[in-house]
Structure formats: structure tokens, C-alpha cells
C-alpha positions as CSV (number, residue, x, y, z in Angstrom):
1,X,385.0,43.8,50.5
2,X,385.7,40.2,50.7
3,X,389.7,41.1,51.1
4,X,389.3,41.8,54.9
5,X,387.4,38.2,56.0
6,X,390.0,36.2,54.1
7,X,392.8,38.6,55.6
8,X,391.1,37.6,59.3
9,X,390.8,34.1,58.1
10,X,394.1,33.6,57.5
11,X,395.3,35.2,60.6
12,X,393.6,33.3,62.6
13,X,394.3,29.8,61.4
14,X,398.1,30.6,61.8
15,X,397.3,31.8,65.2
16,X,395.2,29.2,66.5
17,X,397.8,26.6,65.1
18,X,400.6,28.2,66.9
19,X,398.7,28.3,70.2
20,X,398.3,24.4,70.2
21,X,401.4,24.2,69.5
22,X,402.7,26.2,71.9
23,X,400.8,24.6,74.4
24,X,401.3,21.3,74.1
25,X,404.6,21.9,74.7
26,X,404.6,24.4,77.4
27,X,401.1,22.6,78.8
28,X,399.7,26.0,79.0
29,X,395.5,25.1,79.3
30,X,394.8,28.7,78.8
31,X,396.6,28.8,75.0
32,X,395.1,25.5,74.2
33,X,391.7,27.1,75.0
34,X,392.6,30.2,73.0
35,X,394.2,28.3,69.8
36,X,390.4,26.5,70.0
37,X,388.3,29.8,70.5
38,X,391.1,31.1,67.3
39,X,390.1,28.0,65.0
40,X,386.8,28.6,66.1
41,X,386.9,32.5,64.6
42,X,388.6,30.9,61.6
43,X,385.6,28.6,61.2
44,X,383.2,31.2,61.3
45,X,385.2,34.1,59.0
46,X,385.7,31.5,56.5
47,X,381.9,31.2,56.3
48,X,381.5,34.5,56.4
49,X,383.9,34.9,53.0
50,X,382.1,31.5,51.4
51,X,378.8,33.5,52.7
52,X,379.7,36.6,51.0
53,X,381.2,35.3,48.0
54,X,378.4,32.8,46.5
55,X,375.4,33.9,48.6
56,X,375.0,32.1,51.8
57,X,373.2,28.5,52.4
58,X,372.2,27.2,55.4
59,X,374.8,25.3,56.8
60,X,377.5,28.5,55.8
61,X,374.8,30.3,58.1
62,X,374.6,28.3,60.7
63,X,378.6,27.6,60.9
64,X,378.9,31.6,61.1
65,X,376.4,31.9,63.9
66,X,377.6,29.1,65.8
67,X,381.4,29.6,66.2
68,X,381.5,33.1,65.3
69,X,378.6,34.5,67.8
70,X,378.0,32.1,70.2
71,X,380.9,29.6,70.7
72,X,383.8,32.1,70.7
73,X,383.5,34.1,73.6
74,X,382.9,31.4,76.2
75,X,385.9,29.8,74.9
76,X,388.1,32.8,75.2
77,X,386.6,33.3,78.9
78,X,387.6,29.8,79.6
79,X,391.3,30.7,78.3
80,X,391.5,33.8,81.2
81,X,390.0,31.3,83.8
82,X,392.7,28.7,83.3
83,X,395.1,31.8,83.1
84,X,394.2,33.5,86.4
85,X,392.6,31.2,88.6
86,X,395.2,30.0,91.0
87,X,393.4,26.6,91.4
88,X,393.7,24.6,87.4
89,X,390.6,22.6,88.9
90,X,388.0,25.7,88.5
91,X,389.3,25.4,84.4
92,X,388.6,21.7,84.3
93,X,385.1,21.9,86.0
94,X,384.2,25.2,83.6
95,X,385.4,23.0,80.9
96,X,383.1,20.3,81.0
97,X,380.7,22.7,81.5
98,X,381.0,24.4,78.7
99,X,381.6,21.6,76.5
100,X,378.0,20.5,78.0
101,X,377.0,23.8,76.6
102,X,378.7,23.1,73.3
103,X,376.8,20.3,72.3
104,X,373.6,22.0,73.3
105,X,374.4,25.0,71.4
106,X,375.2,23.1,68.6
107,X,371.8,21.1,68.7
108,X,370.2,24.0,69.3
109,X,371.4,26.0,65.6
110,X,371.6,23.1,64.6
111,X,367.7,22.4,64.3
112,X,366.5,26.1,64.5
113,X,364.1,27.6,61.5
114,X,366.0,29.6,59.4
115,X,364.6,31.5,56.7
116,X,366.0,30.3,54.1
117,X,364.9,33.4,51.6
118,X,366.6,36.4,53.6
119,X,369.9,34.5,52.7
120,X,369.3,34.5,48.8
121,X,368.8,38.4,48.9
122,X,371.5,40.8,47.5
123,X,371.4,42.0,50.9
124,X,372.2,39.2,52.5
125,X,375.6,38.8,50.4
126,X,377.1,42.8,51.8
127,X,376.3,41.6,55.8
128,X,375.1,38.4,57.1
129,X,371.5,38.9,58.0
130,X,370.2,38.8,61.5
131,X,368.8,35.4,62.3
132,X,365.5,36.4,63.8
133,X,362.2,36.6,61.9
134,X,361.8,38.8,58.9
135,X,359.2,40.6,60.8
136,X,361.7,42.6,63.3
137,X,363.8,44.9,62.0
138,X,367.2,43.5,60.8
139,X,368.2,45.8,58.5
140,X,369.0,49.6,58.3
141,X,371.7,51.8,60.2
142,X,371.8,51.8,63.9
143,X,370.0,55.2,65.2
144,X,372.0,56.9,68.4
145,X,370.1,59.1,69.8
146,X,372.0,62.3,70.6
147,X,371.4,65.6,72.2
148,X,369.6,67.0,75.5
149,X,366.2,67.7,73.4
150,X,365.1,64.1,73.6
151,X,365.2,61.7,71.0
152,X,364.6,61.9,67.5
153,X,361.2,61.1,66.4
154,X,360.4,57.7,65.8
155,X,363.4,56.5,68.1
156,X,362.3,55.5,70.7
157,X,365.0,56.7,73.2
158,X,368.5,54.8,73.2
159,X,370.1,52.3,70.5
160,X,367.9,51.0,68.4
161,X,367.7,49.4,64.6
162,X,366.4,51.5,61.4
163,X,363.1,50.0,59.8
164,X,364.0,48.7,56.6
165,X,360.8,49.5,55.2
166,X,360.9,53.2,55.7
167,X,365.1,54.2,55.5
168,X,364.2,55.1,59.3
169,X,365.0,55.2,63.2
């Protein structure tokens, strides 16, 4: 189980490293962006494996959610803006946006509740648990509803999340 995160870990350290260094000396914006938005994914797997491993605390939490689900993509969007936008000044203005977002993003996980006791469960230690209150449903497989009949009962029409207290959609 914990094979795979370490695996992804790894790959993306040596990725991220070889990025920067490619583009520092090819001065490529758009592979320094992506070697950060690869460290980034390292950060957050790594937490995920320390997460998995010993059960997760807050600050493993909070470093999985931040670079893992809410840093990353912007930076990898930043990347394909430096890479097609024939004008490097649309980057450069997206990047101090978006390190303006950064900080507040980091505030903002930073200081959010967090309930500390869905992280000690058994649970917890197979899938990081959803960061929401305990009182929406976090847990439980997805139900896709299927078929020309209508939905299954008790789903509600589309994708939603199985009720952990019942087993079901």
C-alpha cells in the first residue's frame, strides 16, 4: 500500500530536480515552474506516505492538502502559460499573482479547524480523509448512477458520495 506513494515520491523529486536544472541553464520559465509544481507533488506524496505510515497529524495534513490539492495545479497552469504565450510578460504578471495566492492559501490551511480525531481513525491511515466536517459524508464508495430507469434509490441523480453510516448511495 505504502509502496506506490514512496515510488511517486521518489519520482518526483528526481524530476523536479532535473527541471531546475534544466532550466537554469536553458532559462526555460515554463520548466522552472514545472520542477516547482514537481517538488511541490513530492511535498505532498511524502506526507501522504508519513500520513499513511504513523497515522496523520496535523501539519502532515495540512502539507498534503496544501501542495498536493490546492498549490499544484495552478503551478502546472503557470508552466503552459509561460510555455505558450508568445509574450513572457503575461507569465511574469500570472506569477506574482499566483504567488499573491500562495501566501493566502497557505494562511488560509494554515489556520483552518481541522478535526483532529478523523485523522487518528484506522480509516484515516488507508485514504487521507476529506477535510470538511464529519457531518457530510466523506467516506464510502462513489455511487454512478447508471441506466435509462433513473437512478438508484437513495442517489439522488448523478455522482455523489456513499453515507458512511449506512454502506450506501
Amino acid at each position: 500500500m505504502i509502496a506506490l506513494p514512496i515510488a511517486a515520491a521518489l519520482v518526483a523529486l528526481s524530476f523536479g530536480v532535473h527541471l531546475l536544472v534544466r532550466s537554469g541553464r536553458r532559462r526555460a520559465w515554463h520548466e522552472a515552474v514545472w520542477g516547482v509544481a514537481m517538488l511541490m507533488f513530492f511535498v505532498a506524496t511524502g506526507a501522504l506516505v508519513l500520513g499513511v505510515a504513523d497515522g496523520w497529524s496535523s501539519t502532515e495534513f495540512r502539507a498534503y492538502w496544501l501542495f498536493g490539492a490546492v498549490l499544484n495545479v495552478p503551478y502546472l497552469a503557470l508552466g503552459e502559460v509561460y510555455l505558450l504565450a508568445r509574450q513572457r510578460w503575461a507569465g511574469h504578471v500570472l506569477l506574482v499573482i499566483l504567488l499573491g495566492a500562495t501566501a493566502w492559501a497557505s494562511a488560509e490551511v494554515r489556520s483552518a479547524p481541522l478535526d483532529t480525531s478523523v485523522l487518528r481513525t484506522e480509516e484515516a491511515r488507508m485514504l487521507p480523509p476529506a477535510p470538511w466536517p464529519s457531518s457530510t459524508p466523506t467516506r464510502g464508495p462513489p455511487c454512478w448512477c447508471w441506466g435509462s430507469c433513473g437512478p438508484p434509490e437513495g442517489c439522488g441523480g448523478g455522482r455523489s458520495f456513499g453515507d458512511p453510516s449506512t454502506g450506501r448511495c
